[in-house]
C-alpha positions, 0 to 999 in steps of 0.5 A: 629409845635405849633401854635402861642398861645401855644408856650413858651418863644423864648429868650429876643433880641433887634433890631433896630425896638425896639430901633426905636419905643422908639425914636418915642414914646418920641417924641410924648407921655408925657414923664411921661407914659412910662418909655423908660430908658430900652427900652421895649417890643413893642407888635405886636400880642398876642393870649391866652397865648403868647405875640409877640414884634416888634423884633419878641421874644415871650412871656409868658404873666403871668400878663395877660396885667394888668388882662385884659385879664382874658381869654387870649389874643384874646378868640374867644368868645370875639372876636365874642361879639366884632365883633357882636357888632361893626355890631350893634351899636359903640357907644351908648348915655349913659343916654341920650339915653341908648343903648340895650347892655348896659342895658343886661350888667348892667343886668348881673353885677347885676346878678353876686353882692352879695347883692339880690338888687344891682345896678351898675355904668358903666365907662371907667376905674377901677378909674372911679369905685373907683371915684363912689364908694367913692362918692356913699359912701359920698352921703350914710354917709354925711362924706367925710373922707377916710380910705385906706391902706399903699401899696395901689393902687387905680388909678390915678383920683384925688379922687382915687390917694388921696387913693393911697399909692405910693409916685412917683403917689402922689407927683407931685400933692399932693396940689390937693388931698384931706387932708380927707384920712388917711393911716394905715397899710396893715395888716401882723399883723392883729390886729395892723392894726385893732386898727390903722383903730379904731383910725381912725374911732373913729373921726367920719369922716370917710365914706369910708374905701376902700380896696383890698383884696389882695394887687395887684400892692403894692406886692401881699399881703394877709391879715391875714384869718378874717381880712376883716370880722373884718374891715367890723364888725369896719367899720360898728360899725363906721357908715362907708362903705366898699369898696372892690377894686376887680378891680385886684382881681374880677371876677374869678381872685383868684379861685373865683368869687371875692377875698373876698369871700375866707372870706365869706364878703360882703362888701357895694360897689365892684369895678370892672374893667380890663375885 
């Protein structure tokens, strides 16, 4: 009998125990996280590739919980980290009183960068990334203008929702985001999106065009091969820096250790998250 981890799907049922935990979320969450129209999957246990719900129905997890879990669900090794670590030290003082692991860890980030002089910034989630990499950017250019792409998604921290191309995130706060980010299309046609981004730049405001390289949650798209060297090459002709949201794509993800590198760019500032 196959172990659980290596089973394949069993079938799609609902119980009452689903239909109990929604009924128990709504009466405690904000009704905007969750989306309880359809009742969904309640996970209760995953390992590698499976992904077992309150009703019992396994699953094959092909979205890797977000791209969280890039080596599978419950990978021993980083179980074992985990379990190390808890033995040591929970919970560390950040720039106060730095702890030892995270030193070793902004080490390896550095040791993984593009550039022979890197340095990093931890946070807690991948808008906390685009957040410091759009004000890194800002401090390094003086301009607090933004070029990002119809499609987008870079969270929902007020900064990194202002970059953010998806209305139903937006709407509800869009008197509170910034007027300084201009939108141009996603490229199919690579050349229309770069003569919009020209535009764009050509004022002399822009300090920051941020980016996927491949579009995650805006439908999985591909730019055209040379796009992003030719959007560093205008950006950079603009007194502009390049983001590279990698926070889907980075860290192995698409074949290679970020998506960008399919082109040969080394953009100025990487954003990483999800792992």
């Amino acid at each position: 009998m196959r172990a659980f981890g290596t089973l394949l799907p069993t079938g799609f049922e609902r119980s009452d125990r689903s239909r109990a935990l929604a009924e128990r979320l709504a009466r405690v969450e904000s009704r905007n996280i969750t989306d309880l129209r359809d009742v969904p999957p309640f996970w209760t246990r995953a390992r590698a590739a499976n992904v077992e719900d309150a009703d019992g129905n396994v699953f094959l997890d092909f979205g890797g919980a977000f791209g969280v879990s890039l080596a599978g669900h419950g990978h021993p090794f980083v179980r074992e980290a985990i379990h190390r670590q808890t033995d040591l030290l929970l919970h560390g003082m950040g720039d106060i009183h730095p702890p030892r692991v995270k030193v070793e860890l902004l080490e390896a980030l550095v040791d993984l960068a593009p550039w022979a002089d890197s340095r990093a910034i931890l946070g807690t989630s991948g808008s906390d990334a685009v957040e410091g990499a759009l004000k890194t950017a800002q401090l390094v250019t003086g301009r607090p203008g933004i070029l990002a792409f119809e499609g987008s998604y870079h969270g929902l921290a007020l900064g990194a929702l202002a970059a953010t191309h998806r209305n139903h995130f937006r709407t509800p706060f869009v008197e509170r985001l910034t007027d300084h980010v201009h939108f141009v299309p996603f490229p199919s046609d690579g050349d229309r999106a770069l003569a919009a981004a020209d535009r764009t730049l050509a004022a002399g405001t822009t300090g920051a065009v941020i980016v996927e390289p491949i579009q995650g949650r805006g439908g999985v798209k591909i730019p055209p091969p040379g796009f992003l060297n030719r959007l560093l090459d205008l950006a950079h002709h603009h007194g502009a820096l390049v983001i590279f949201d990698e926070i889907f794509t980075g860290l192995g993800r698409t074949g290679r250790l970020f998506a960008g590198d399919w082109d040969g760019v080394r953009p100025d500032i990487i954003c990483l998250g999800k792992a």
